[in-house]
N, C-alpha and C positions, 0 to 999 in steps of 0.2 A: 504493500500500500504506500509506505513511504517512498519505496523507488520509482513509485509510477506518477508521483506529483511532484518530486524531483525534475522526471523529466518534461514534465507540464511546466511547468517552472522555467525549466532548460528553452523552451517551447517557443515560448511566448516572448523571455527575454532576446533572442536572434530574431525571432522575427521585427522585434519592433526599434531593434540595431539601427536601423538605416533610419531611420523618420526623422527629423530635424525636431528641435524643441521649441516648444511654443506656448503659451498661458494653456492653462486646462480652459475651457471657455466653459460658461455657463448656458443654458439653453436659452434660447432666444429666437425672436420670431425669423421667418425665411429673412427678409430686408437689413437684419441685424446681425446674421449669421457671421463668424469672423472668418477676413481675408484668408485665398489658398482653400475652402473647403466649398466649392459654386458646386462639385460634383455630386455634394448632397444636400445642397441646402434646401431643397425639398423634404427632405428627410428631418423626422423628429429624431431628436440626441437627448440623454439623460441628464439632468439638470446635475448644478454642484450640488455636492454637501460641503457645508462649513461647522467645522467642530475646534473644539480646544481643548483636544485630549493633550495636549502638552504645555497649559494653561495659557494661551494664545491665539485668538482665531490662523485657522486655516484652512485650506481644504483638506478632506478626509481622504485623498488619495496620495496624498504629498506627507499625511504622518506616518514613519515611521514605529506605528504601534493598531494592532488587530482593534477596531474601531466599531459597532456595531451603533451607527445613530437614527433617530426615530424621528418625525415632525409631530405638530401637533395632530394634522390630518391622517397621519399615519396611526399614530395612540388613537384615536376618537375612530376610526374604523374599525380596529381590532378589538373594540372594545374593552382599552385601556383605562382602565379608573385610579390606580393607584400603583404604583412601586411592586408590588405583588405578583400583578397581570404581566409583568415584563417576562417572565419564564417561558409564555407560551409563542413569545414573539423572536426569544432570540436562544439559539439552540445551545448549549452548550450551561446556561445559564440556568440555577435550578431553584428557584422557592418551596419554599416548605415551612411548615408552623410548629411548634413545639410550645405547649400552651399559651397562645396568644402573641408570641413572639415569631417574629420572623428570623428563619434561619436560609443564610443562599450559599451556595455552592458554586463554584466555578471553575471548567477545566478539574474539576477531580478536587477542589480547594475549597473548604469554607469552614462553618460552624456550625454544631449539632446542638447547642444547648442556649437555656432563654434563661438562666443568670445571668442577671446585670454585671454582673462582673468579666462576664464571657464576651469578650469583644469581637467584633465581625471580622471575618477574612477579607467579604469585599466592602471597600469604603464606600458612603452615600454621602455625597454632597449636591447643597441644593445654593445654588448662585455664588458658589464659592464655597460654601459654608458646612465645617463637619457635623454631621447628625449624628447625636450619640445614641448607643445600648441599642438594641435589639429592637426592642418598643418601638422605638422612632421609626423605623425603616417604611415602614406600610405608608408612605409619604403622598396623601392625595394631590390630584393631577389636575385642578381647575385653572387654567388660567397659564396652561404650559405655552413655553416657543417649542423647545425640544429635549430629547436621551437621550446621553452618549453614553454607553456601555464599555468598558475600558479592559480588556482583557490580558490576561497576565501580572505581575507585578508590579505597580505604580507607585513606590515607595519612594520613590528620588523628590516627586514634585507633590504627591498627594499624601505621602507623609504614613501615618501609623495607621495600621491595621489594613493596611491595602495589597495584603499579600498574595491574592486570587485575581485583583483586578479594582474597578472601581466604577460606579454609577452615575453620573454629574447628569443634575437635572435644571433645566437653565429654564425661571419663568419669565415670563413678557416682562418688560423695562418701557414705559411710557417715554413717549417721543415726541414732536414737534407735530406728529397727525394727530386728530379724535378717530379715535376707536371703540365698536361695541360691538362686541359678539354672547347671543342668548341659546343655549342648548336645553331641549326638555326631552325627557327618556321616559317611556312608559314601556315596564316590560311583568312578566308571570311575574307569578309571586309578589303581585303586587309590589311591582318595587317600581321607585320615583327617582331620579338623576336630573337634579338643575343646577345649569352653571351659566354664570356671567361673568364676563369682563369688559371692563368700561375703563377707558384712558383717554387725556385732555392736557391739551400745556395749559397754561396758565400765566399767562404775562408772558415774555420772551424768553427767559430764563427757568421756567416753573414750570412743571406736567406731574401729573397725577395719575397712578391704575390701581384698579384696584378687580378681585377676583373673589367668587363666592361661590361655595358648594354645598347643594343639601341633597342627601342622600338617606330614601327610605326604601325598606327592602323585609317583607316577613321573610323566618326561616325556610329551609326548606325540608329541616328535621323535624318531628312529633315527636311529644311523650308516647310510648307506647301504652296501650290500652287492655293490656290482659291481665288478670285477679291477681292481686298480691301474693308473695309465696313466704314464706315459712321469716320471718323478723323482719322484713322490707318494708317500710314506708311509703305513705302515698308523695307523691311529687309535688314540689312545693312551687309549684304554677306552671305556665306554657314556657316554650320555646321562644327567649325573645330573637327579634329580627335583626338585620343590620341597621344602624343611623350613623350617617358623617354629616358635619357640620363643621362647614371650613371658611376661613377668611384670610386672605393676603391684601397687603397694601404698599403700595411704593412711591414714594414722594422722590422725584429728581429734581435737583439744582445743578442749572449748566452757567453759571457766572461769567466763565469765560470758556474761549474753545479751547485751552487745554485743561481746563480742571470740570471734573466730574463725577459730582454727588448724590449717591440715592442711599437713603433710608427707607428700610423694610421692617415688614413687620407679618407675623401668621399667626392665627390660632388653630387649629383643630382638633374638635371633638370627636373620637368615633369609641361606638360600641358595636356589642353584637355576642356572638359566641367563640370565634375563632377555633381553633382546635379542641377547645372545651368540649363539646359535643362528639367524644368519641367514643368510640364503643367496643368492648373485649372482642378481641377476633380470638385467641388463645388464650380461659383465663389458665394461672398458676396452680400452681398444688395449694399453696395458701389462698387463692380463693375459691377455689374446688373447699377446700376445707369448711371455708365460712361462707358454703350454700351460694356464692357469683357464680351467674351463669353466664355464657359467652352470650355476646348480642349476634343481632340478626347482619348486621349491616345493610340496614334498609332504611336510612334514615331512621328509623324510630329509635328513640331513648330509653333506657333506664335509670333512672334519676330518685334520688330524693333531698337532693339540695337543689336551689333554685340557679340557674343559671347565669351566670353575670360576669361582665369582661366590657368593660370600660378603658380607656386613656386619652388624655390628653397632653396636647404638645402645642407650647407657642414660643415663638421665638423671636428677638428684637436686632436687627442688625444694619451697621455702616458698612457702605463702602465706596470709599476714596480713590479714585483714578487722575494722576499729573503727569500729562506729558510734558517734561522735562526737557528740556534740550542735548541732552546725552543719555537718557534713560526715562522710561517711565515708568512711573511711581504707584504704587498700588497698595491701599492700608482696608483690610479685611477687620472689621470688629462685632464678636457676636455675643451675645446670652441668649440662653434658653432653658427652658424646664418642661421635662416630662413627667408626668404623674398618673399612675395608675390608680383609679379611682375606684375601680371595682375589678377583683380580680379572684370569684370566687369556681375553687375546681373541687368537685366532687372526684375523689382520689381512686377509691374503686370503682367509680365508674358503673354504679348499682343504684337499688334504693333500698341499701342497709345501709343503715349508719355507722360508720366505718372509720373513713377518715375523709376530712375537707381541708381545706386550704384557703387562704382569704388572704388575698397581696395588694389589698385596698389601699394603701398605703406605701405607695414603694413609688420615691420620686428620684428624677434625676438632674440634676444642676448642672450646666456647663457653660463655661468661659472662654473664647479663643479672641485670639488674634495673628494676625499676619501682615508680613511687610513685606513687598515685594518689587523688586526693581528688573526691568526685564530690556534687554537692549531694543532701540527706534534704528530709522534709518539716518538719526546724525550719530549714533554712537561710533567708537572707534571701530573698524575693520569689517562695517556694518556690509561692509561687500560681500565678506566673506563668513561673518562668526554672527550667530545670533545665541544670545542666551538669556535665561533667567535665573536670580536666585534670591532668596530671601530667607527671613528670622519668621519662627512660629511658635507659638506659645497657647498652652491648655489647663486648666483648671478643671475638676470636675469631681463631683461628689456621687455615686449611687448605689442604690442597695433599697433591702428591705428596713421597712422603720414603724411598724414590725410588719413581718407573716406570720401569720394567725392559724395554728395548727389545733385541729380535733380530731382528738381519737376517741370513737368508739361513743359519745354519744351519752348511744343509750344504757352504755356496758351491754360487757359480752357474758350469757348468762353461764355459770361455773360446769353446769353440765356442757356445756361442748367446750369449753376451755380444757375438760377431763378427757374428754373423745381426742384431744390431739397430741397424739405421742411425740413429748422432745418439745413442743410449744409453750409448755402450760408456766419455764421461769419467765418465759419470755410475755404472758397474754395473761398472767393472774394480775399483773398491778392493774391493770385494766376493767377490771370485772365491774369499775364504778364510772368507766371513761377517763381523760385525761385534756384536758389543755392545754397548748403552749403558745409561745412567743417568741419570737427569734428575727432580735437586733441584730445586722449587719448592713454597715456603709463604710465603703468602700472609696477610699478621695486616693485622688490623680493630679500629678503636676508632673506636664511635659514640657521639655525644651530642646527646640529642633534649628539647625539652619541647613541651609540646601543652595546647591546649582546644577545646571544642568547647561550643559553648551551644544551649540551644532558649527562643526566647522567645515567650509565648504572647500575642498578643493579644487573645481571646477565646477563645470554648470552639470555633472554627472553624479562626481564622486562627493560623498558628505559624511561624518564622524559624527555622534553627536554619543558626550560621555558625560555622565551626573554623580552628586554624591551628595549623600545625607546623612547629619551627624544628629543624634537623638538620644537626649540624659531623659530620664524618667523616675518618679518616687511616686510608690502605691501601698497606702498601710489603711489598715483598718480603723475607723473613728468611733465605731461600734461596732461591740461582738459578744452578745450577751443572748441566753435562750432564759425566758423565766416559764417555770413550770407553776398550774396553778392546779389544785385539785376539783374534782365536782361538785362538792357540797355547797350548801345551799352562800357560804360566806366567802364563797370565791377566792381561799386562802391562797398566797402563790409560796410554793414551796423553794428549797435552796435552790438559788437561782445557778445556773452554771455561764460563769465569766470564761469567757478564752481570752489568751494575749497572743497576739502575733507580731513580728517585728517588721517596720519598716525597709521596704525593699529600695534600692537604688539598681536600675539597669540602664546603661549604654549602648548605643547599636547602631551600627551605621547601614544606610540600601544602596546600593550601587545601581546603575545602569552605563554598558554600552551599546550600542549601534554600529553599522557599519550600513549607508544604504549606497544605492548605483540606481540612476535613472537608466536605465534601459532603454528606454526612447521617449517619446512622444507623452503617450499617457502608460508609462508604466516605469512601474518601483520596483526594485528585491531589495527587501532587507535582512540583516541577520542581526539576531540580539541577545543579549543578557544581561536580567536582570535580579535580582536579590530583594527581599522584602522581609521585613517581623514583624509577627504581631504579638503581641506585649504581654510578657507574664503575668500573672493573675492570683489572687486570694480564691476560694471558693466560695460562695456568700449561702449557699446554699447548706450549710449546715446546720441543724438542728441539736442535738446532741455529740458531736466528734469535735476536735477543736478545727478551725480552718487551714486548710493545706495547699501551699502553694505553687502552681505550676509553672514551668519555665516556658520561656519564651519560645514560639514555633517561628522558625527560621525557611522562608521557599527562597530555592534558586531555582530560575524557568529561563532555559534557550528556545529562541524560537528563529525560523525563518518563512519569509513573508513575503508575497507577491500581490503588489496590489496592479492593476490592470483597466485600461477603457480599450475595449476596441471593439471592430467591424464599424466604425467611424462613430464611435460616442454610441453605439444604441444597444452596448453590451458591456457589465460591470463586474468583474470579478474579480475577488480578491481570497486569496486563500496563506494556509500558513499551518506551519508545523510545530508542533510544541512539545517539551521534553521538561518537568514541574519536580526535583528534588527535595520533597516535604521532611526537615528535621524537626525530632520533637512536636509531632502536629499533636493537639490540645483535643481532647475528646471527650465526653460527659456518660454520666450516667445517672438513674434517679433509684435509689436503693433507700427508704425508709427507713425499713424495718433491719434491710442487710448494715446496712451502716450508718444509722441516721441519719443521710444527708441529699443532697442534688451533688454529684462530686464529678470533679473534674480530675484526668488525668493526664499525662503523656504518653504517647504511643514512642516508640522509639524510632519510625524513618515511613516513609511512605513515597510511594514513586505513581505521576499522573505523567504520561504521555499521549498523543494523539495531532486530529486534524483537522482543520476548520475548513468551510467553502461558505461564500459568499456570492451571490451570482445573481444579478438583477440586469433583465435584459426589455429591448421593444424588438421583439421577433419579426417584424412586418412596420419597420417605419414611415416608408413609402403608401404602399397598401392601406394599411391600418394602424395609423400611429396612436391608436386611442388604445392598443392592445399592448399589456405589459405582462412580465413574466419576474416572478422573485421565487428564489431558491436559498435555502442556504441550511446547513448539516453541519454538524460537532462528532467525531468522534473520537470516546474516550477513552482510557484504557488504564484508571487509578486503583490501588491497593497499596494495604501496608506489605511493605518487604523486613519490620520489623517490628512485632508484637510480642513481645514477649512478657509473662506475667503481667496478661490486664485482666481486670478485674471485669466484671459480668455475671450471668447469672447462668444455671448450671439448667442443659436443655432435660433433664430429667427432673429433677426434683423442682426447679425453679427456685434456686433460692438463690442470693447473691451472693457471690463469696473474690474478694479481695486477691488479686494477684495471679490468680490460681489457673488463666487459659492461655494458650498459643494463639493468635488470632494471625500472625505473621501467614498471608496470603489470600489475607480477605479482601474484599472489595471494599474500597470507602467509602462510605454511605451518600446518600443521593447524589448519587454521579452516575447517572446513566450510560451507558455504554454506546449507545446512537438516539442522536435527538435530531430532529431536523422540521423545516415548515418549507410547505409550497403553497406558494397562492397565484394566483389569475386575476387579474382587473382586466375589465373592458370600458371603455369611455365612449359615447355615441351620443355625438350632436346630434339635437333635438331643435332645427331651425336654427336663427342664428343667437337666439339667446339661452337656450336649454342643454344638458347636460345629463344625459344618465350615464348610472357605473351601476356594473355589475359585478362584483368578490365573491371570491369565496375562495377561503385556503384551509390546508390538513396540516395538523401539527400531528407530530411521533416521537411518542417517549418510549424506549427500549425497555424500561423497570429500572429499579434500583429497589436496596434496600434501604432501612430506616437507621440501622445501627450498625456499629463496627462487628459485633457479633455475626451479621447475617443470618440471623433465623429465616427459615421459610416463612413465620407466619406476619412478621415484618416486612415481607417483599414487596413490592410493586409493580407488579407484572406489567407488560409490555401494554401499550396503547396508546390511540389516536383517537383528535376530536377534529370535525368537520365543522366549518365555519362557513357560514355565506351572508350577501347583505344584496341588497338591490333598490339602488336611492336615483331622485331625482334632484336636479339643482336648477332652480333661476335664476341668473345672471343678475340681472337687473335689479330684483330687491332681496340679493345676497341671500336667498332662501332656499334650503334645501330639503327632503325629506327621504329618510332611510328606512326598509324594513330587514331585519336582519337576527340573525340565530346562532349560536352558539353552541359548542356538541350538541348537532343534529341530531347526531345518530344516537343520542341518549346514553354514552358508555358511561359504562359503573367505575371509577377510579378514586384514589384518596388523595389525600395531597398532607397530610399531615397522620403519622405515625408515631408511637414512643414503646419501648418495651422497661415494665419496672415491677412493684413487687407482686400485683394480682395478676402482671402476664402482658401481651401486648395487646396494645389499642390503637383503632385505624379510625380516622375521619376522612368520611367523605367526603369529595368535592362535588360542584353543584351537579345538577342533572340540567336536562335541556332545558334552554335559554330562550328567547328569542323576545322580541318589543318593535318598536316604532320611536323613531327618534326625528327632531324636528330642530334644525339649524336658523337661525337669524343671524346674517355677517350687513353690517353698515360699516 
């Protein structure tokens, strides 16, 4: 496989040897077409993309680094709503939820666990701006320009935790035009989607946007409806639905033409259920014990706590842009807080009363800034060198304050406490239920400086090498569990304090390049890069003291062809990748095995594989309203070094500390082949009218949920079928979509976990489909 894109590779660079160089050109009508191309100016050509994956505008063809970017109109077709949706758009890329937290994977790289403390492999920035914990990530999309999806290690320029790659989400910035655009979504499930954005200058110097989201949506799970069985309670209400309720704003000040200031600002709310809603595919021997039975996996529930998963996130931010006469100057400054408001998880996943969870209270504070100088065209040898580099700085506080643990309720009555042989030191203090509390916050101060240069040897040959220097301190500010008894005076028993010591880590990312224009519209590059993500406390412990993991180190080569040809109306870019995971950071959630959510190190892990990208107009002459997008990951990640990890035993199920070989396993949600094809058709309707007609198939290969790989955590292989078929009027910027979403109704999950009653699967939605209604002035 490798040798045969090599020589594709080989292919494309001879051929496009001889072609003289020239601006990549943007699409443009026949009359506009640029000088030298009359022989098709008939011909439709694929428009630019402009991204700043190397914090910079440019075109996406011209950076040196695997690039997947999205428009607004691109998101609002695929029916993109939030940060989440991007899995099914871009192959390789994997979401997944682990109770209410979002966990992503990429190229074989990411993070499996939703302690705050557990920081993401791929970074999420929104206008600049790092989004912290887990929480945040689910980042709603009112009000977008565009996605760039940043693949591989991005450590030189994007700093901590961007070891798999990185997401930069860039929204609309008010301009010197008025603009208003009104979106309204009626789809099953009664669900409602309205979005606005509205922007205005104001004076010569002054403009204003601002952007709104409200999002209503019933579940599409039920409490299940058959006779209570032997100590189960009845459910303590319905299934609530989703709600988002979002706000952005942006005030720009343009004083003068080189200085330029906007202040922002977001709120939003959302709720719903998230992965909370899952249900035993395999329970344990200890829930086999205590009468759980496995769910259906049919949407319905069994519950007997009420369901609830709340958070919010808002965020205040500057940013300062000076062009300078020899550099321009750039000063990022942000705050933010995220808080979970409701965060309750019925633990076994029954309607015994058992054990629950309540993380109501679990915020997260954070402070950055960044200064940034990046060379213009009067800096020195600006012919030939472009670079950037700058100072960055972090503040950040999170954890639980507290999580609210119960066990057992109602007590567990002493005759089946007697029925389980080898259980009963461990299930007698219980026989009246139990309590607890469990203090941990987790504070961060980071300090980074970075550059990153490109140096041009000729108009062919370019270098471009970076380096990142990063001190860090992370200690615990609280780390306290209080135990309280049942009785009716809620006494709290000796509380158990842990101490842990303040950690100091150092750590530099590297990046080099080596690229060759090859001709006209085509690149090869080769690269490597290096990235960490940052050692950690566990905050997830309950009764153990907290244990701290080392820092996970990836080094990823890759080489890269990006490509325009058959005169602009074919786009392909492909690239090979080779990801050496040290120390990669793994979780587990064991209770009862070891009171805690715990985090471990695997000892080496190795992701290889190969990316296509491929967007074509098959018929530019004929039919230039006909497009073609293609594009396929495939992966090929496992650890090559597991030894003594901890898990749970596939017989007994219990969890036992150090005790398996896991060296050969697959690394969890990294699918082995992922890929999406779609179809548009455009067909003028007179001369002011517009229809399209989409529809594309995504393909997941499976994956597993856990480093383990159990069978009953797996994912088995599957596709969902999309289509849409909308009309548009020119004239009063009014368009109308009908359109659906796994047609073919397949049954899949998208969030899994294995812990002590055994593994549980959530499902994802079933068929989709609505009416949607555009206004563009």
């Amino acid at each position: 496989m490798f040798a045969g894109l090599l020589a594709t590779f080989a292919t494309f660079a001879t051929a496009a040897q001889d072609e003289p160089l020239e601006t990549i050109a943007v699409s443009l009508p026949v009359e506009q077409a640029p000088p030298g191309r009359s022989e098709v100016s008939n011909a439709a050509v694929l428009e630019e993309v402009v991204v700043t994956a190397q914090r910079r505008e440019e075109p996406l063809q011209d950076v040196p680094v695997s690039v997947s970017s999205f428009s607004a109109e691109q998101l609002q077709s695929a029916g993109v709503v939030s940060t989440s949706d991007l899995g099914r758009i871009t192959p390789g890329l994997q979401f997944t939820d682990i109770m209410g937290a979002s966990n992503i994977f990429m190229r074989g790289v990411g993070t499996d666990s939703f302690v705050l403390s557990a920081d993401p492999s791929v970074a999420t920035y929104v206008d600049g701006v790092y989004v912290p914990a887990q929480l945040g990530l689910l980042t709603t999309l009112g009000g977008v320009e565009r996605i760039e999806v940043l693949k591989g290690p991005q450590g030189t320029l994007f700093g901590r935790n961007s070891t798999a790659g990185a997401i930069n989400v860039v929204f609309k910035t008010p301009g010197a035009e008025r603009e208003l655009s009104m979106m309204a979504e009626r789809r099953n499930f009664n669900g409602t989607l309205l979005q606005a954005y509205a922007a205005t200058p104001i004076g010569d110097d002054f403009s204003v946007g601002a952007a709104l989201q409200w999002v209503e949506q019933d579940s599409y799970f039920r409490m299940a409806g058959e006779p209570l069985g032997l100590l189960e309670l009845p459910p303590a209400g319905g299934v609530p639905g989703d709600r988002i309720r979002a706000g952005r704003i942006k005030l720009r000040w343009t004083p003068r033409d080189d200085l330029d200031v906007v202040v922002a600002g977001f709120r939003t709310m959302m709720s719903g259920t998230s992965s909370t809603v899952a249900e035993l595919r395999d329970p344990s021997l200890l829930a086999t014990l205590l009468g759980i039975r496995a769910g259906q996996t049919d949407y319905e529930l069994h519950r007997n706590e009420p369901i609830e998963a709340a958070v919010n996130h808002s965020s205040i931010s500057a940013d300062l842009r000076w062009q300078a006469r020899l550099a321009d100057v750039r000063l990022i400054a942000a705050y933010q807080k995220l808080v979970t408001v409701d965060g309750l998880i019925d633990y076994d996943y029954s309607r015994k009363d058992i054990i629950s969870f309540n993380s109501g209270n679990s915020p997260t504070r954070q402070t950055t800034a960044e200064l940034q100088f990046a060379s213009n065209d009067a800096s020195a040898w600006s012919d030939r060198l472009d670079w950037i580099a700058g100072l960055y700085y972090l503040h950040a506080q999170a954890g639980f304050d507290p999580v609210d643990a119960e066990f057992f309720g109602s007590g567990i009555p002493l005759p089946i406490i007697n029925q389980m042989p080898g259980l009963q030191d461990l299930l007698s203090p219980l026989a009246l239920g139990l309590q607890a509390a469990a203090y941990s916050v987790l504070e961060t101060n980071s300090y980074s400086a970075y550059g990153q240069g490109t140096w041009h040897f000729d108009d062919r040959f370019s270098m471009t090498v970076g380096l990142r220097y990063q001190d860090e301190s992370r200690f615990l500010i609280k780390q306290k569990t209080s135990v309280f008894s049942p009785l009716p005076d809620h006494t709290e028993l000796t509380p158990l304090n842990f101490n842990a010591p303040e950690v100091w880590q150092d750590s530099t990312s590297q990046k080099l390049s080596l690229q060759w224009k090859t001709g006209v519209d085509s690149l090869l590059f080769v690269s490597y890069g290096k990235g960490v993500k940052s050692g950690t406390y566990n905050l997830g412990n309950l009764f153990v003291p907290p244990e701290y993991v080392q820092p996970e180190r990836v080094q990823s080569y890759e080489i890269g062809l990006k490509s325009l040809l058959l005169d602009r109306s074919l786009r392909l870019n492909a690239a090979l990748f080779w990801s050496e995971i040290e120390d990669p950071q793994t979780s587990f959630i064991a209770i009862f095995g070891s009171g805690s959510i715990m985090l471990e190190n695997a000892g080496h892990a190795r992701s290889r594989g190969a990316e296509l990208e491929l967007q074509a107009l098959p018929m530019p002459r004929l039919d230039p309203g006909f497009s073609l997008k293609l594009s396929a990951c495939l992966v090929d990640a496992l650890y090559t070094d597991y030894r003594h990890a901890s898990g749970y035993d596939p017989t007994t199920g219990l969890f036992r500390r150090n005790a398996f070989d896991l060296s050969g396993n697959q690394v969890p949600r990294s699918p082995r082949l992922s890929g999406n094809l779609g179809l548009v058709q455009n067909i003028e309707v007179g001369s002011n009218g517009e229809i399209e007609i989409g529809a594309d198939v995504y393909y997941n290969g499976g994956f597993y949920y856990t480093s383990q790989n159990f069978e009953s955590g797996q994912q088995k292989a599957y596709s969902l079928l999309n289509a849409r078929i909308g009309y548009r009027y020119r004239p009063w910027g009014l368009g109308i979509t009908a359109f659906g979403i796994n047609l073919d109704d397949e049954t899949y999950s998208y969030a899994g976990i294995t812990a002590d009653f055994g593994t549980a699967i959530t499902l994802a939605p079933p068929r989709t489909y609505g009416l949607r209604l555009n206004l563009d002035f």
